[in-house]
N, C-alpha and C positions, 0 to 999 in steps of 0.2 A: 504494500500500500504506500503512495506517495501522495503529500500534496502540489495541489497545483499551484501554489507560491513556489513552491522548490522548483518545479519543472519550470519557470519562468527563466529562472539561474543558470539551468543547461537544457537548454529548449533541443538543442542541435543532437544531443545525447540520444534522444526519441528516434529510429529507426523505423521503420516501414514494417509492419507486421507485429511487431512487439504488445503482447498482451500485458496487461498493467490495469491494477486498482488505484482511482483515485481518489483523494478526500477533498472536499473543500468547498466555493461556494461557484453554483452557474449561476446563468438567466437562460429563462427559454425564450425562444421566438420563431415565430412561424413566419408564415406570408406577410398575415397581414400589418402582423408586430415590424415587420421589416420594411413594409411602406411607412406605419409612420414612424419606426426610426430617422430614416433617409429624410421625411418631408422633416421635421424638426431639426434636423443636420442643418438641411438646404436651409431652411428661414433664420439660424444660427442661434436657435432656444439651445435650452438647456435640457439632457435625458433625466430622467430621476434615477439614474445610475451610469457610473463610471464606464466607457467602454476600454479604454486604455489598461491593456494586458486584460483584458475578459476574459472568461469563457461562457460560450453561445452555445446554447444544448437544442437542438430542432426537434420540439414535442410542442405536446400541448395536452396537458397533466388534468386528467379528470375532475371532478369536485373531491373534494377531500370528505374519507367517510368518517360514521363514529369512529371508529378506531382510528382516523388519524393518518390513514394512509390512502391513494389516490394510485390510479394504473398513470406510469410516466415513462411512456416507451420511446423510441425515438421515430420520429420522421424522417421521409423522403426528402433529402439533402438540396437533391439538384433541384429544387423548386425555388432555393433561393439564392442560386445561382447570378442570377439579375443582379440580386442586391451586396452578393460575398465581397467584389471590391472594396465598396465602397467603407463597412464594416471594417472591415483589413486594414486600409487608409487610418480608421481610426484609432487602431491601436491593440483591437480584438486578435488576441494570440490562438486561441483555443478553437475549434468547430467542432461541434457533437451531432452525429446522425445516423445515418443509413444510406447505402448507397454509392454509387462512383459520382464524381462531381465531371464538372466541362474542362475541356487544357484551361480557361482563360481563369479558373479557378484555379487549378494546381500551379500555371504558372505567378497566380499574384500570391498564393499560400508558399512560395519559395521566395517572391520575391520581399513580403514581409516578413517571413521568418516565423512564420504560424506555424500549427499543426491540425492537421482536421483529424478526431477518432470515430472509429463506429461503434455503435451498440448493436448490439443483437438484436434484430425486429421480431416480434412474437411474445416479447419477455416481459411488457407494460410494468404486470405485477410485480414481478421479482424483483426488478431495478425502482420500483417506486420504494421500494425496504431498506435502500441505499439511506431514501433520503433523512434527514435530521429533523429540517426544518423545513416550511415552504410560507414563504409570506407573498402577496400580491403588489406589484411595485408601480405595474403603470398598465393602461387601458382596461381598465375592468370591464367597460364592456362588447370589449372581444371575446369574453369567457373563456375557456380553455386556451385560446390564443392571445388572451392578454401576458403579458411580461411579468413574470414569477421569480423570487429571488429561491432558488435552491439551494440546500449545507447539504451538503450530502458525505458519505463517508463509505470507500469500499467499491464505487462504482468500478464494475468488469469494460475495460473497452481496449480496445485494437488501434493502432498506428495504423492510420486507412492512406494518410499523407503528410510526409514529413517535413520539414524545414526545408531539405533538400529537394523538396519535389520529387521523389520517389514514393510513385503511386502503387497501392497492393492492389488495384482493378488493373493495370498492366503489366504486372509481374508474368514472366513465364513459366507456365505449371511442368 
């Protein structure tokens, strides 16, 4: 288990495939979280959280039940494709999802020195058992798609794209 503070210190260390538990804190966002990201950038407001050295998890986390826990699986990556630049530009190190991304994505996650990891698709429940804590940070009413602050502790994920741009969807089997 590692946190994600640490991996900010040797981000380059993260190799292409390397399975790894992480601790620490996300944000999710989806589509539509990602439009109004970008429009709040563009008009030069303020986020109600920090994107510089983030990490961005692609879900969108069920209602939270009695017990406390909520299915928080990951989403289909390349849908925010559109918007990965510009996110990148601002300082977001981290991508959590499912899926292969586009070159114009692996080429700007090399060239800002990010890492994008996968989750397992199918596993909502499991990996929502990760989480610590879950508070609501911004667009409530996007519901599931509004932007949630995550503690999470123990998350299973994959090196899908490294620092280097060494992509595990074109690796040779």
């Amino acid at each position: 288990m590692i946190y994600l503070q640490d991996l900010l210190l040797d981000i380059k260390s993260l190799k292409v495939g390397t399975r790894l538990h992480i601790s620490g804190v996300l944000y999710t966002a989806r589509d539509a979280a990602h439009k109004r990201i970008i429009n709040i950038l563009d008009n030069k407001k303020h986020l109600p959280f920090q994107l510089n050295n983030a990490a961005i998890y692609y879900c969108g986390p069920t209602p939270v039940n009695k017990n406390g826990l909520c299915a928080c699986g990951p989403t289909t990556s390349a849908r925010m494709d559109l918007f990965t630049p510009r996110i990148l530009s601002e300082g977001v190190k981290f991508l959590i999802g499912k899926g292969a991304r586009s070159d114009t994505v692996v080429n700007i996650i090399h060239k800002m020195s990010a890492v994008y990891f996968i989750a397992t698709g199918g596993i909502a429940a499991l990996l929502s058992t990760t989480i610590k804590r879950i508070d609501l940070i911004a667009f409530k009413d996007l519901g599931p798609e509004a932007i949630y602050r995550l503690e999470i502790y123990n998350m299973p994920l994959i090196v899908a794209i490294d620092s280097f741009g060494n992509n595990i969807f074109n690796k040779k089997r």
